[in-house]
C-alpha positions as CSV (number, residue, x, y, z in Angstrom):
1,X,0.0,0.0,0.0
2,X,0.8,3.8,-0.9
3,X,2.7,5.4,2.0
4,X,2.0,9.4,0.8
5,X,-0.3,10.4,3.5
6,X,1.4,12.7,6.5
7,X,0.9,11.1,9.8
8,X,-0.9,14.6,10.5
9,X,-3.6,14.3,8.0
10,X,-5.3,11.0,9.7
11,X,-8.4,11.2,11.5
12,X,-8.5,10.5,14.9
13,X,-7.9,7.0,16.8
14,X,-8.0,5.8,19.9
15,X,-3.9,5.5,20.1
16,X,-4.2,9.4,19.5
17,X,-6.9,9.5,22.8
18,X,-4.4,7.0,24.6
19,X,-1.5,9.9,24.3
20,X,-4.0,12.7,25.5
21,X,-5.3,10.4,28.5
22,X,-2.0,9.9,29.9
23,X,-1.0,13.8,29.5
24,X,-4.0,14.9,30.8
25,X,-3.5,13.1,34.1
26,X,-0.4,14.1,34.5
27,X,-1.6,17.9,34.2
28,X,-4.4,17.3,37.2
29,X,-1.0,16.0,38.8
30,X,0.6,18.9,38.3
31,X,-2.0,21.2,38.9
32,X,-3.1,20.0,42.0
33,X,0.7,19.8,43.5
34,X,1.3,23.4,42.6
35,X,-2.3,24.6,44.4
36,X,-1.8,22.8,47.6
37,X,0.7,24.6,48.3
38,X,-1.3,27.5,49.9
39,X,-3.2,25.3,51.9
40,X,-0.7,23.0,52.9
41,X,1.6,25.8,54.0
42,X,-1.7,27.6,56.0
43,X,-1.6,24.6,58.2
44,X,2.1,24.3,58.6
45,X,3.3,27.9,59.4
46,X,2.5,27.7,63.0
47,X,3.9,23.9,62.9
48,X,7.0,24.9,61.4
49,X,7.3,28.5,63.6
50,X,7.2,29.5,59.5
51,X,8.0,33.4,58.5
52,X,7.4,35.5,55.3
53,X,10.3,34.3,53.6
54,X,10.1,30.9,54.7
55,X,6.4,31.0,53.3
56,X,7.1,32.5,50.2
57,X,10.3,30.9,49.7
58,X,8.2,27.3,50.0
59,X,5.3,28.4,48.1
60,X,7.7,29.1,45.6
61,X,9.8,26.0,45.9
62,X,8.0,23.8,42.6
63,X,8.1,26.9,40.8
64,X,11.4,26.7,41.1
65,X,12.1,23.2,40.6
66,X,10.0,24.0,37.2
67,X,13.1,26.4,35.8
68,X,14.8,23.3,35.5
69,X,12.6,23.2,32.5
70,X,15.7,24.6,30.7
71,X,18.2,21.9,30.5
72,X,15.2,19.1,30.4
73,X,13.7,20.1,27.5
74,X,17.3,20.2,26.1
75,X,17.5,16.8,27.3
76,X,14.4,15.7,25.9
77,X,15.4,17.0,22.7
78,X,18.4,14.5,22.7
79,X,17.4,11.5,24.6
80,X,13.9,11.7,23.6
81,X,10.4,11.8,25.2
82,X,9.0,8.3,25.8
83,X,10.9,6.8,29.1
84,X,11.2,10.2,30.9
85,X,7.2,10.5,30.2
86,X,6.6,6.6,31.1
87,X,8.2,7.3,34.7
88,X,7.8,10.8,35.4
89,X,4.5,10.4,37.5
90,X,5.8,7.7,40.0
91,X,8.9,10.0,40.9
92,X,6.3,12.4,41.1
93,X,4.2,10.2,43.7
94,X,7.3,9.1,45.5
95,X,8.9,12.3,46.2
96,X,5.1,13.7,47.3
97,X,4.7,10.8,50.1
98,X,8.4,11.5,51.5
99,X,6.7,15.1,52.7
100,X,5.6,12.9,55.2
101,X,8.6,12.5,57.1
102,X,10.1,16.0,56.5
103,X,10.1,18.6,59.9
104,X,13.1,20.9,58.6
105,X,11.7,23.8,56.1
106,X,15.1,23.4,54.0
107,X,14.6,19.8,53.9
108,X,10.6,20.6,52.5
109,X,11.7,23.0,50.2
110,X,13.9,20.5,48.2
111,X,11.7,18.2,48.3
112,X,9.4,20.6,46.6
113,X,11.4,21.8,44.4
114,X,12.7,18.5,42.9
115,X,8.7,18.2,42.8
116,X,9.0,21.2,40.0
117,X,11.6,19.2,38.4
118,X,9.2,16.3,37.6
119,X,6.4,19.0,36.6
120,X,8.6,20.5,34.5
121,X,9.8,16.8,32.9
122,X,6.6,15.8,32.6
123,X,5.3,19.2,30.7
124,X,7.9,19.0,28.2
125,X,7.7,15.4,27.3
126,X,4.1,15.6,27.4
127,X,3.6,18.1,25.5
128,X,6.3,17.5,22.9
129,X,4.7,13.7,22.2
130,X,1.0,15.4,22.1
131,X,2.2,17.6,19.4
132,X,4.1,15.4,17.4
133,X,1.7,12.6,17.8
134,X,-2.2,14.3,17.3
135,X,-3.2,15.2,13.4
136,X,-3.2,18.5,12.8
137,X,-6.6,18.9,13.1
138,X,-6.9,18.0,16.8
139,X,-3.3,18.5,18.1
140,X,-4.4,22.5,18.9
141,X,-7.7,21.3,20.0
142,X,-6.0,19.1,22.6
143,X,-3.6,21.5,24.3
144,X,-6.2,24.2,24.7
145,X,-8.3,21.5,26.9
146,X,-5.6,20.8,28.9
147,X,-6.0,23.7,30.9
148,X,-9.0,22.4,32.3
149,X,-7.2,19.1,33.5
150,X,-4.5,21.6,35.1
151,X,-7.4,23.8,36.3
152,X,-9.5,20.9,37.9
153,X,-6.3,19.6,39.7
154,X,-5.4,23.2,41.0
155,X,-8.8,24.1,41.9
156,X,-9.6,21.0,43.1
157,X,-6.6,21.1,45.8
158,X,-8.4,24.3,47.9
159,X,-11.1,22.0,48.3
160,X,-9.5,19.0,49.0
161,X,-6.9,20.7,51.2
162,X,-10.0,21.9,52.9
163,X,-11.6,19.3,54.2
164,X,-8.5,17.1,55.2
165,X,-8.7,17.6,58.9
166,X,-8.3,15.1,62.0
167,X,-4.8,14.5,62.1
168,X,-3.6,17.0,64.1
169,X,0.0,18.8,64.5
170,X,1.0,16.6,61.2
171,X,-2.2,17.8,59.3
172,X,-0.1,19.9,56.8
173,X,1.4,16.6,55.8
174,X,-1.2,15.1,55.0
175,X,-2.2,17.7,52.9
176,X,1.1,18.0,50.9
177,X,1.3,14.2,50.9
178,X,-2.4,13.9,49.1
179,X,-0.5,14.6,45.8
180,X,0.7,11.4,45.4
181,X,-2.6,10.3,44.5
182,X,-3.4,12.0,41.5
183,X,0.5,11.4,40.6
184,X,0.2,7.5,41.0
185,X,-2.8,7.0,38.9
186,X,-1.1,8.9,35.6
187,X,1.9,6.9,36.3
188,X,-0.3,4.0,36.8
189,X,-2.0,4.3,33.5
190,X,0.9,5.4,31.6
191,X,2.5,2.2,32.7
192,X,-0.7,0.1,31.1
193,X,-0.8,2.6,27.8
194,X,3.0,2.3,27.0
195,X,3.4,5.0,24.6
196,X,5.6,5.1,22.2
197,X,8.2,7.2,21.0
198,X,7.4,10.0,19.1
199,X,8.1,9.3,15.8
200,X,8.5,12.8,14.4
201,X,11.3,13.2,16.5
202,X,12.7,10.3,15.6
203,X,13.3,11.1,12.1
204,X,15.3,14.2,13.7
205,X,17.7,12.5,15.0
206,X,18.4,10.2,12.0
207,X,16.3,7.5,12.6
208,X,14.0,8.1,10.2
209,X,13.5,4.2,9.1
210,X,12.2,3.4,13.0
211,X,10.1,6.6,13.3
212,X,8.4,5.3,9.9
213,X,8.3,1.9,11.2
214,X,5.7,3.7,14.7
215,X,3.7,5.6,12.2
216,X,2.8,2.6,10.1
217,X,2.5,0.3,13.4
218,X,0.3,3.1,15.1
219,X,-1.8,5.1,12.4
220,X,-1.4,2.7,9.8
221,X,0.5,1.2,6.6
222,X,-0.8,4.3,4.1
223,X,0.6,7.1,6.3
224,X,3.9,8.3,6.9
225,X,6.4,11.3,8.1
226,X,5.8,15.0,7.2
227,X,8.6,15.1,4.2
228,X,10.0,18.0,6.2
229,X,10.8,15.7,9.3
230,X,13.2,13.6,7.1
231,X,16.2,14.7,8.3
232,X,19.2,12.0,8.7
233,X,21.8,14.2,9.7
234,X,21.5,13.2,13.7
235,X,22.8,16.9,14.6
236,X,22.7,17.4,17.9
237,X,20.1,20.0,19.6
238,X,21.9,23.1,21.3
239,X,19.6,26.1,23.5
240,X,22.0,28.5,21.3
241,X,20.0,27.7,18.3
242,X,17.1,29.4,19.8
243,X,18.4,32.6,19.9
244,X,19.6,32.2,15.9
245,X,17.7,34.8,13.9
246,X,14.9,32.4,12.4
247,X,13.9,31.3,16.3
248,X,15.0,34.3,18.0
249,X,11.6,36.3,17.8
250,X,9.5,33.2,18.4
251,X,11.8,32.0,21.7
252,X,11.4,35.4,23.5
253,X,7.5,36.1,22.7
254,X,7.5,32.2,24.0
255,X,9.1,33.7,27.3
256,X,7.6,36.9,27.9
257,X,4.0,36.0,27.9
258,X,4.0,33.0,29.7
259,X,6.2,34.8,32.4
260,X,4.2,38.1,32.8
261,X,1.0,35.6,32.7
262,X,1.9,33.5,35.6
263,X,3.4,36.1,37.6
264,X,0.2,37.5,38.5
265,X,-1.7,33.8,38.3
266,X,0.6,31.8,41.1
267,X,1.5,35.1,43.1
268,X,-2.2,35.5,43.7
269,X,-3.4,31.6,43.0
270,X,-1.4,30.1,45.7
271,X,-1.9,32.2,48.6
272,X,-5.6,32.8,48.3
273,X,-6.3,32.5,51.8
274,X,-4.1,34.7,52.8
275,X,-4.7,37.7,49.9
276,X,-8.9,37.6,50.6
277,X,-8.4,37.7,54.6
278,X,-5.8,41.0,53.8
279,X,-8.7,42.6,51.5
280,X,-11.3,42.9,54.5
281,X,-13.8,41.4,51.6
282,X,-16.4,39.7,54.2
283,X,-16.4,36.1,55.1
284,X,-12.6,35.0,53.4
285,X,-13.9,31.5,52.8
286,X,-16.2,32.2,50.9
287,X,-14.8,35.0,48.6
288,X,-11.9,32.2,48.3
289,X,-14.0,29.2,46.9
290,X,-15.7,32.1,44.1
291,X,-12.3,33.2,42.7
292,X,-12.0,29.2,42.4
293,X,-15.4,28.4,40.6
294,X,-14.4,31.6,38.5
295,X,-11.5,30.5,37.7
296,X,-12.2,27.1,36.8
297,X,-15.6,28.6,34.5
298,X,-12.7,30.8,32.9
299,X,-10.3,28.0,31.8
300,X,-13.9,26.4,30.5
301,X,-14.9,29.7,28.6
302,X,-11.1,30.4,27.3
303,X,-11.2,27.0,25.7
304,X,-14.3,27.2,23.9
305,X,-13.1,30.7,22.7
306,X,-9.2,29.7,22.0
307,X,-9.8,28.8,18.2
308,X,-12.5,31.1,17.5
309,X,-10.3,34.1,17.6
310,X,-6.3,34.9,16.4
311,X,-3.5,33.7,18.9
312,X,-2.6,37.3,18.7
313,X,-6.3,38.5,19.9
314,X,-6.3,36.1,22.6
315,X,-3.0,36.9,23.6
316,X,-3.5,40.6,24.2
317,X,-7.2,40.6,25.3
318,X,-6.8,38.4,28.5
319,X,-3.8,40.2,29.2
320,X,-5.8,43.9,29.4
321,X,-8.9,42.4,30.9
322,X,-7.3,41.0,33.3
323,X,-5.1,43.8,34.2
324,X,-8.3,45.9,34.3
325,X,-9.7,44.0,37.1
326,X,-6.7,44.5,39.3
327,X,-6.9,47.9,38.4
328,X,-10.1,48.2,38.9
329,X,-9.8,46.8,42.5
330,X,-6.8,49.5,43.7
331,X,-8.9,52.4,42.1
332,X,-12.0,51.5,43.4
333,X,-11.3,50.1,46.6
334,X,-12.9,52.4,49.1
335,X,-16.5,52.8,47.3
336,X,-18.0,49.3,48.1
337,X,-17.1,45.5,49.0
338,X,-19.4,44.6,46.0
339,X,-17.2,46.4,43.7
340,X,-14.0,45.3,44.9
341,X,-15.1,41.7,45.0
342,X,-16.6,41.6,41.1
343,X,-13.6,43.1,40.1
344,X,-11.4,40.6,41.5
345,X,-13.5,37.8,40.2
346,X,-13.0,39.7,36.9
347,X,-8.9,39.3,37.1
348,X,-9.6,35.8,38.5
349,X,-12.0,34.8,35.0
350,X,-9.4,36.9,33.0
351,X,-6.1,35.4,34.1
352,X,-8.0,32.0,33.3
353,X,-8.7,32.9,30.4
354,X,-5.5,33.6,28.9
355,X,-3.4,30.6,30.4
356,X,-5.5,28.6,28.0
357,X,-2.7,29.8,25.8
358,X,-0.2,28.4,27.6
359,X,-0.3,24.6,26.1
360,X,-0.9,25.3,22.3
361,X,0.8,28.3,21.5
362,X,4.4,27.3,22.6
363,X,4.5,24.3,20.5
364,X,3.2,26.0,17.5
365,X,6.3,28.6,17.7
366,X,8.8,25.8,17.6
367,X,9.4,23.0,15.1
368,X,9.7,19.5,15.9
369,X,14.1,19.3,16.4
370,X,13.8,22.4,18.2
371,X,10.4,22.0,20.3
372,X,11.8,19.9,23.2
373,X,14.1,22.8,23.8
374,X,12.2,25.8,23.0
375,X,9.2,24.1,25.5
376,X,11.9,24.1,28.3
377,X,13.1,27.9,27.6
378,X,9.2,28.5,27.8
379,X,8.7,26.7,31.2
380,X,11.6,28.3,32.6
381,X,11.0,31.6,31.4
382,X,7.3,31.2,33.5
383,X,8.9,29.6,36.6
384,X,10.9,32.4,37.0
385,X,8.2,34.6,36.5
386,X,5.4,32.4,39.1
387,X,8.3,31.8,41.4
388,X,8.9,35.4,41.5
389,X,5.7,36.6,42.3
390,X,4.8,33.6,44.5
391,X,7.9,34.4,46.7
392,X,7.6,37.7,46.6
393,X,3.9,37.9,47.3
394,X,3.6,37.6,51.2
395,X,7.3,39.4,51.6
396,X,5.5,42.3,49.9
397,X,2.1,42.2,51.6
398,X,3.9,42.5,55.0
399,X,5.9,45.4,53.6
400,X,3.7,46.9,51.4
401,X,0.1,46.0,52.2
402,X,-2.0,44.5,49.5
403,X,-2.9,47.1,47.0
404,X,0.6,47.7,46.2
405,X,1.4,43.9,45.8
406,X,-2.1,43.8,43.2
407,X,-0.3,46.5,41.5
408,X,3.1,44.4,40.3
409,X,1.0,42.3,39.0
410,X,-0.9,44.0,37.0
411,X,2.6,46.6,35.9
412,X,3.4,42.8,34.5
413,X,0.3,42.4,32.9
414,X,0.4,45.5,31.2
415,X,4.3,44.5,30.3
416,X,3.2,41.3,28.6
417,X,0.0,42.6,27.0
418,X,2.3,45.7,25.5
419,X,5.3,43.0,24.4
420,X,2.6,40.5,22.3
421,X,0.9,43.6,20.7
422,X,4.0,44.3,19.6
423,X,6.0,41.1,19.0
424,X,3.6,37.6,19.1
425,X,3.5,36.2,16.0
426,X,0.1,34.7,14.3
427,X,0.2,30.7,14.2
428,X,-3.4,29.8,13.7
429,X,-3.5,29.7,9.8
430,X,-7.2,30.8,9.1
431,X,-5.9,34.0,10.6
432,X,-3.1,34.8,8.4
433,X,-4.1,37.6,6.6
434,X,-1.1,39.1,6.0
435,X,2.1,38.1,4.6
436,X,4.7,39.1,7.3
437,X,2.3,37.0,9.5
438,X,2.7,34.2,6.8
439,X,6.6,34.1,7.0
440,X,6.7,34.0,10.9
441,X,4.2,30.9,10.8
442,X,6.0,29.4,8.0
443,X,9.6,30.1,10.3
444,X,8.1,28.8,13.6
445,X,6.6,25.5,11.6
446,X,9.7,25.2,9.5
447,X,12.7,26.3,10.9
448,X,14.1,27.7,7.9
C-alpha cells in the first residue's frame, strides 16, 4: 500500500486518545501539587514557627524546581520523550509521600522543588509527544483542553486541602502528601498505555527508518512522516539555536508571555487564603471558593473561545482584561465590597482565560528538532516569573500592604500585554491575513 499520506492528515484513533489520557493526568498532577501549596503551607506555618520568607520561599519552591525546564527540555530533545514520560509520575508520587517525614523547612523546600523538576519533565515530554503525535486537526484542540485538566487539579486542591482535617499537629502533611494520589494513577495508566516514541522526532535524529516503522505500526500502513521531518543528519540540539535569527523572535514572545502571565496567576493563585483575609472582603472563605469556581468557569470559557479568535487577539485581550480587574480593585477600593469583589472575580476569570494559551501556543512557535528545547526555555521563562511573584507575594504584603502587591502584577500584565501587541507572532492559519504573518508561521513551523 501507498505510503504518501502525513501522519498529521489522519483522522482520529484511539492511540491518538491513549497519548491525550496519559497527558492529561499528569496535568491534574501537576496542577493539584502546585495549588496545595497555599493550603498546605496555611496549616504548617505555626507547625514549622514558618516566617514571610520561609512562606514565600516554600510556596515558591515547585516553581522553582520547574526552571529546570531549561536543560530538560534540552535533554528531551536529545534523549527523547518516551521513558522520561513513562516514569515521570511515579517519581512524582514518590517524592510527594516523602513530605511525610520532613520537619526541617530546608529539607521541605527540596523536596518541593525537585517536585518542579518532575512538573517540568513531565510538561515537556508531554507536550512535545502530544504535538508530534495528534493530526493537525486536533493537536491545537487538545492543548487548549488541557488547561482544564490543570485547572481541575489546581482548583480541586483548595477544596480538597480543605476538608483534610483530624490529624492534628502533622495535618499539613497530610495535605502535601495527598498529591501522590493524583500522581500515582497517571503513572499508573501510563505504565498500562506504553506510549511510544514519538516518531516525528525520531526522524530528527536520523532515525528516520524506525520513526516510519511507529507511524505505520500506530496510524497505519498508508501514512507516513511529514517530508520536512526527514532529516538523517543526527545533529545534535543546542539552546544556542534558539536565539539564531529564524527562532529568536518566536523564543522570546514564547518567554515573555508566559512569564508576565503566571506572575500574577501563582502570586495571587497560591496564597488565596491569605490575599482575601488582607482585603477585609467579608467572610474569606467564601470569597476564596468564588475566585476558584471563576477560575475554573474561565479556563472552560477560554477553551471554547481559544480557536475562535487569532493567537494574537487572545493573547492581548486576556492580558488587558485581566489587568483591568486589578486595576479596577486598587482604584475602586474604598467605594463598596461589591465592587471590589466583582472586580477581582474579573482578574480571576481573565487570568484563566489567557493561560489557556499556555499549552498550544508554545509548541506552535517551535518546530519539531527544536520544540523539546524551546518548550523548556518557555517553562523556565514562566517559573521564573510564578516563582517570582509567588515568593515575593507575602514578603511584599507584610511590607507593602496588599494594594501595592495587586499593583506588580498588574505593571506585569500591562508589560506582557504591550510586548505580544507588539511582537507575538500569528500561528493559527485561518488567521493569516497578511504576509509578514505568513513568513513568521512558516519560520516557527519550518525552521528555515
Amino acid at each position: 500500500m501507498s505510503t504518501s499520506i502525513s501522519l498529521k492528515d489522519a483522522p482520529l484513533l484511539t492511540f491518538h486518545k491513549k497519548v491525550f489520557l496519559c497527558f492529561i493526568l499528569g496535568q491534574i498532577a501537576c496542577g493539584y501539587t502546585l495549588g496545595i501549596a497555599g493550603t498546605g503551607l496555611a496549616q504548617a506555618t505555626s507547625a514549622l514557627n514558618l516566617n514571610s520568607f520561609w512562606v514565600g520561599l516554600l510556596g515558591s519552591g515547585t516553581l522553582i524546581g520547574l526552571m529546570g525546564s531549561l536543560i530538560v527540555g534540552n535533554i528531551v530533545d536529545r534523549v527523547g520523550r518516551k521513558t522520561l514520560f513513562l516514569f515521570d509520575m511515579l517519581v512524582f508520587a514518590a517524592l510527594a509521600l516523602i513530605q511525610y517525614f520532613i520537619n526541617d523547612p530546608l529539607i521541605l523546600f527540596v523536596v518541593r522543588v525537585l517536585l518542579g523538576l518532575t512538573i517540568a519533565v513531565d510538561y515537556t515530554t508531554g507536550a512535545s509527544l502530544l504535538t508530534e503525535w495528534l493530526p493537525a486537526e486536533w493537536s491545537p484542540k487538545a492543548q487548549s483542553l488541557l488547561i482544564i485538566f490543570w485547572t481541575i487539579g489546581f482548583v480541586g486542591s483548595y477544596f480538597t486541602g480543605s476538608v483534610i482535617t483530624g490529624f492534628g499537629a502533622d495535618n499539613w502533611k497530610f495535605i502535601f502528601m495527598s498529591s501522590a494520589i493524583p500522581a500515582l494513577v497517571a503513572g499508573i495508566v501510563r505504565l498500562i498505555c506504553r506510549i511510544p516514541e514519538s516518531a516525528e522526532w525520531l526522524s530528527t535524529v536520523g532515525k528516520y527508518d524506525q520513526g516510519l516503522e511507529l507511524v505505520h505500526r500506530y496510524i497505519g500502513a498508508q501514512y507516513t512522516l511529514p517530508p520536512y521531518e526527514a532529516d538523517n543528519t543526527g545533529e545534535k540540539v543546542t539552546l544556542a539555536e534558539l536565539f539564531k535569527p529564524e527562532y529568536r523572535t518566536n523564543t522570546l514572545v514564547s518567554g515573555v508571555f508566559y512569564a508576565a502571565q503566571v506572575f500574577p496567576y501563582f502570586g495571587v493563585g497560591i496564597f488565596i487564603p491569605i490575599i482575601v483575609k488582607s482585603m477585609n472582603v467579608g467572610d474569606p472563605g467564601l470569597v476564596a471558593a468564588a475566585y476558584n469556581i471563576f477560575v475554573l468557569a474561565g479556563a472552560v470559557i477560554g477553551v471554547i473561545l481559544f480557536d475562535k479568535i487569532s493567537r494574537r487577539a487572545f493573547l492581548l485581550s486576556t492580558f488587558y482584561v485581566a489587568a483591568a480587574g486589578i486595576i479596577g480593585m486598587i482604584l475602586l477600593q474604598g467605594i463598596s465590597v461589591y465592587v471590589t469583589v466583582t472586580c477581582f472575580l474579573i482578574f480571576a476569570m481573565g487570568m484563566a482565560i489567557s493561560v489557556v494559551s499556555e499549552n498550544p501556543y508554545p509548541p506552535e512557535l517551535f518546530n519539531t528538532r527544536m520544540r523539546g528545547s524551546g518548550l523548556g526555555f518557555s517553562i523556565f521563562c514562566s517559573r521564573v516569573g510564578a516563582a517570582a511573584g509567588t515568593f515575593m507575594l507575602p514578603v511584599f504584603m507584610d511590607d507593602f500592604g496588599i494594594y501595592v502587591t495587586l499593583g506588580v502584577c498588574a505593571a506585569a500584565l500591562l508589560f506582557g500585554g504591550f510586548f505580544c501587541q507588539k511582537y507575538a507572532p500569528e500561528t493559527l492559519p485561518k488567521f493569516m491575513k497578511h504576509e509578514d504573518h505568513t513568513n513568521a508561521a512558516q519560520t516557527a513551523a519550518s525552521g528555515h
